[in-house]
C-alpha positions in Angstrom: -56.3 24.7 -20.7 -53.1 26.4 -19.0 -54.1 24.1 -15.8 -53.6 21.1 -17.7 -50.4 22.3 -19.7 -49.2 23.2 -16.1 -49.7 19.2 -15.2 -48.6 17.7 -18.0 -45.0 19.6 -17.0 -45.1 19.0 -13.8 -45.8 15.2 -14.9 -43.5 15.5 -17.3 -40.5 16.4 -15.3 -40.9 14.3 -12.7 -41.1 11.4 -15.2 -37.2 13.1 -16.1 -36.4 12.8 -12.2 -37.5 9.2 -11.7 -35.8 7.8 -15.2 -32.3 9.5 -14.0 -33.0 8.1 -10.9 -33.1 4.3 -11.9 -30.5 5.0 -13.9 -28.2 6.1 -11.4 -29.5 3.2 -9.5 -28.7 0.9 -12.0 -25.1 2.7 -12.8 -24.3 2.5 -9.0 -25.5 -1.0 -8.7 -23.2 -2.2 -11.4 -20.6 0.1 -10.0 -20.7 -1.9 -6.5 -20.9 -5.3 -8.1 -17.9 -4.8 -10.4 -16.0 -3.9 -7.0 -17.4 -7.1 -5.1 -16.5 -9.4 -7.7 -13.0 -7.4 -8.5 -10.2 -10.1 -7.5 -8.3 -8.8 -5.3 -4.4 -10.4 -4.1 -2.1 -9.4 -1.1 1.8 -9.9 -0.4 2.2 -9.2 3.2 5.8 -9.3 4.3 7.2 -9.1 7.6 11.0 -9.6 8.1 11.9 -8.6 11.8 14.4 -11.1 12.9 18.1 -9.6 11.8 21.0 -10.7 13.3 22.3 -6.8 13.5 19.4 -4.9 14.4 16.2 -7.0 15.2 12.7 -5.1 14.9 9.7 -6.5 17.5 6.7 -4.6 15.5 6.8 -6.1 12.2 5.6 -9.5 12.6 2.5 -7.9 14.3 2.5 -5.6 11.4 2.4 -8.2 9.0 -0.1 -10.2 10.8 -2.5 -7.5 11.5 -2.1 -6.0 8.1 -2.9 -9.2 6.5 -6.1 -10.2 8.8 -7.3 -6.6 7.5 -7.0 -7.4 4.3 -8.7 -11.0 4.5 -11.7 -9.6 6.0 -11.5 -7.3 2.8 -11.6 -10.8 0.7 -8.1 -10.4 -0.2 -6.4 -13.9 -1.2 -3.5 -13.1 1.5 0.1 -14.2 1.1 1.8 -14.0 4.3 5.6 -14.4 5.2 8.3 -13.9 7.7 12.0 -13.7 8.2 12.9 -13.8 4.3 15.8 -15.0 3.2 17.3 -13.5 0.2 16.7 -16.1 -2.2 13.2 -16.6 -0.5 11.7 -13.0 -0.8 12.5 -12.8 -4.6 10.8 -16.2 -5.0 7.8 -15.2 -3.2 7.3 -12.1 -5.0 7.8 -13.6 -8.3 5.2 -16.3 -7.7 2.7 -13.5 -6.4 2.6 -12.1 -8.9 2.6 -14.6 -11.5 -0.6 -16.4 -9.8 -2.3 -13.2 -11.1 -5.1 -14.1 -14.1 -7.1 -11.5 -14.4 -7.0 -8.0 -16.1 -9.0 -6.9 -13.4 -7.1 -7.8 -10.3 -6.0 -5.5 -7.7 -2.6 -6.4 -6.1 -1.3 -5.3 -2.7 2.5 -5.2 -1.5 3.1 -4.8 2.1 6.7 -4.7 3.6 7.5 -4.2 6.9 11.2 -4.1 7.9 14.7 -3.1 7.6 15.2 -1.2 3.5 18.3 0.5 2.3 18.7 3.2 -0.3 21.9 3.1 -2.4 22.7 5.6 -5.6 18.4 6.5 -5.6 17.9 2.3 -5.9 15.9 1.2 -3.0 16.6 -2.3 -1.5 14.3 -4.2 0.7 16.7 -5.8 3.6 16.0 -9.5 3.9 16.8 -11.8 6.7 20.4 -13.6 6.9 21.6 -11.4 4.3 25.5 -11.2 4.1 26.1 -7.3 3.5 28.9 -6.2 3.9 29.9 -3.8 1.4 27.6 -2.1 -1.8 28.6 -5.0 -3.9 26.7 -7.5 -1.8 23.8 -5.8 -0.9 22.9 -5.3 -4.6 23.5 -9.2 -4.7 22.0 -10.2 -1.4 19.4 -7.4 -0.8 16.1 -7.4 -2.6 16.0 -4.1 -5.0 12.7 -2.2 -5.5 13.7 -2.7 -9.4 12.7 -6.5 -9.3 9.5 -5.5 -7.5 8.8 -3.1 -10.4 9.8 -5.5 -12.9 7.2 -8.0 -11.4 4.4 -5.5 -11.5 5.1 -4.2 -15.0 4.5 -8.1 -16.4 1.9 -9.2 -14.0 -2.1 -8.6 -15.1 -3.2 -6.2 -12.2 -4.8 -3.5 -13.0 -4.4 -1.5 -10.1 -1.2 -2.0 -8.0 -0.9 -0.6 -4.4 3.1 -0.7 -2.7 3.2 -0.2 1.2 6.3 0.1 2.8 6.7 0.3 6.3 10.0 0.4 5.9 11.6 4.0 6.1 14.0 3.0 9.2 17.7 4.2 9.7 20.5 3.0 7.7 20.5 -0.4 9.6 24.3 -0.5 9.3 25.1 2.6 10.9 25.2 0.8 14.9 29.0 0.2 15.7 27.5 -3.5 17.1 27.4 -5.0 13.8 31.6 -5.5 14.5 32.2 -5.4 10.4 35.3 -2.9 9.8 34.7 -3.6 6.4 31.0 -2.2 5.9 32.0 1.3 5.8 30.7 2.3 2.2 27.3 0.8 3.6 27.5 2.7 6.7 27.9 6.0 5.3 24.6 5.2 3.1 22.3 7.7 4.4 19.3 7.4 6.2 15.5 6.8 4.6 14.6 5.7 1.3 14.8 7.4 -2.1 12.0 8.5 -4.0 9.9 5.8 -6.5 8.1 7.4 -9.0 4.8 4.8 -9.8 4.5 2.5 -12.5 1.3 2.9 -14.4 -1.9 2.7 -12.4 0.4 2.1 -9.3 0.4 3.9 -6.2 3.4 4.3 -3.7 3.1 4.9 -0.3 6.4 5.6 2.1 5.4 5.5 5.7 7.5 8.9 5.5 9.1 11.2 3.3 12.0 10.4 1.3 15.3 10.7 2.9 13.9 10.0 6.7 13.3 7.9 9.0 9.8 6.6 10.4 9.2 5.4 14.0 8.5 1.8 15.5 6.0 3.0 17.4 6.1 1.6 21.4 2.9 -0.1 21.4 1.6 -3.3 19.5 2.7 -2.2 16.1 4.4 0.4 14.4 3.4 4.5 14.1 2.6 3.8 10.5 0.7 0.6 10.5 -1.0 1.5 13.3 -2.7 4.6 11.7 -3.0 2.4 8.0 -5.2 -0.3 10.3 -7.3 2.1 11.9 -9.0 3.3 8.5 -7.8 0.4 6.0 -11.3 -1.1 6.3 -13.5 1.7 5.6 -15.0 2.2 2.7 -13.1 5.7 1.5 -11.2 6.1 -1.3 -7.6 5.6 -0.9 -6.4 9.3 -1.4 -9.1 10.6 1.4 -7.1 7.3 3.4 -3.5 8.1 3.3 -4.4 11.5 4.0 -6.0 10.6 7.2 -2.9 8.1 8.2 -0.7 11.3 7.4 -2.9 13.4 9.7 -2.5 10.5 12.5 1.1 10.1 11.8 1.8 13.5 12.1 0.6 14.5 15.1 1.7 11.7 16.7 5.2 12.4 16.1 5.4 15.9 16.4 5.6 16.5 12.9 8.6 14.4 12.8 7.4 12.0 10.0 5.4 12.7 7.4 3.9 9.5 5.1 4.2 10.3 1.5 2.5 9.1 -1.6 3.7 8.6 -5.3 0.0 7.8 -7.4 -0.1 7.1 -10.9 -3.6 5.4 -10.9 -6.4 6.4 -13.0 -9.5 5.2 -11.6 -10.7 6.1 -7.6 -9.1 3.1 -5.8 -10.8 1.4 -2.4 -9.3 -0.7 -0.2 -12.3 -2.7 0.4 -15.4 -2.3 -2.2 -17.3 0.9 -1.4 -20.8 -0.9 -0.5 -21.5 1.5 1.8 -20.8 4.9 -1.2 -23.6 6.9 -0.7 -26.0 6.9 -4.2 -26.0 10.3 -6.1 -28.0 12.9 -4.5 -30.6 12.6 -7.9 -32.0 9.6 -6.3 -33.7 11.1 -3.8 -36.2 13.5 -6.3 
């Protein structure tokens, strides 16, 4: 009689094992379809040819960056060389094309940026900046970027800049006498605290300055391509490009983050997330 109690328990449990096993089957199967089928949108931006101080990695930047990303079954947008009134169209139209409540959307800028009373400004090409009352009417302001977010129907939002060069205005070359309230701007970018479910990423801290890189592309970019298609969640990801970065530079840059998403983010759906170790009772 205890014999057969004995098997009825041992049948009994592993009866428990194998029902929480298909359902954590099922739960991770539904898990990995909802991020296959999640639409997913990227602005890829790459403004590299200014008249005062060109930049020869961030076309490749853009490119690269954007080839990643359609591999990832990103519906890319990719542009060059904005001009003012062109990079406040483009983002506006990104992110109106958005539909869905589900949609992650990616901005990627590579290229000169500008920080001016803690308002960051994206640099675009042919701008006529001369003083701090033209760039906030000629440069692109992180504000309208924000503003295009906040209305648009993503529910997860990632911003990449690239973009943490020196004060662009600061090289006596650029021959204006009258830029000198831009030219004592200083140097980096100010912090950007995250809309909701948004995440920030600086390829260095605020307030300094990030490096071209001599090669192909840029320091930061090239450590954000080496992991952006592997299936790790994005905090585990920018800690890695931080690690790269780092050691790279001699400690002289250090990629910061500003996160205020609520759900584990992947650049690319995580088909290849292991299953909970209760599937293998």
């Amino acid at each position: 009689m205890r014999d057969k109690a004995r098997v009825t328990t041992i049948v009994s449990v592993r009866m428990i094992k194998y029902c929480f096993a298909i359902l954590a089957l099922l739960v991770s199967t539904q898990v990995l379809a909802y991020e296959k089928t999640v639409p997913r949108y990227a602005l890829v931006i790459g403004n590299s040819n200014y008249g005062f101080s060109a930049l020869p990695n961030t076309i490749n930047d853009a490119t690269d960056i954007a080839a990643a990303l359609e591999d990832l079954d990103y519906r890319v947008t990719l542009a060059f060389d904005l001009k003012p009134e062109e990079m406040a169209r483009v983002v506006r139209d990104f992110y109106q094309q958005i539909s869905s409540d589900e949609a992650i959307a990616i901005f990627y800028y590579a290229g000169h940026a500008i920080q001016s009373d803690s308002t960051n400004y994206l640099i675009p090409v042919g701008a006529d900046i001369s003083d701090l009352d033209s760039l906030e009417l000629n440069a692109f302001s992180m504000d309208q970027l924000l503003y295009s977010i906040k209305i648009s129907r993503a529910e997860q939002n990632i911003i990449i800049l690239d973009a943490c060069r020196d004060n662009p205005f600061h090289p006596p070359e650029t021959g204006n006498k009258n830029n000198a309230g831009i030219v004592q701007l200083s140097d980096g970018l100010a912090p950007l605290e995250a809309p909701s479910n948004t995440l920030v990423a600086y390829a260095t801290e605020p307030g300094n300055v990030a490096s071209d890189g001599k090669g192909r592309n840029g320091t930061y970019t090239k450590a954000l391509l080496k992991y952006i298609s592997k299936s790790i969640p994005a905090a585990e990801l920018f800690r890695k490009v931080r690690n790269d970065v780092i050691k790279v530079t001699n400690k002289n840059q250090i990629p910061w983050e500003h996160s205020s998403l609520t759900q584990e983010f992947y650049f690319g759906p995580p088909i290849n997330q292991a299953i909970s170790d209760i599937v293998s009772f």
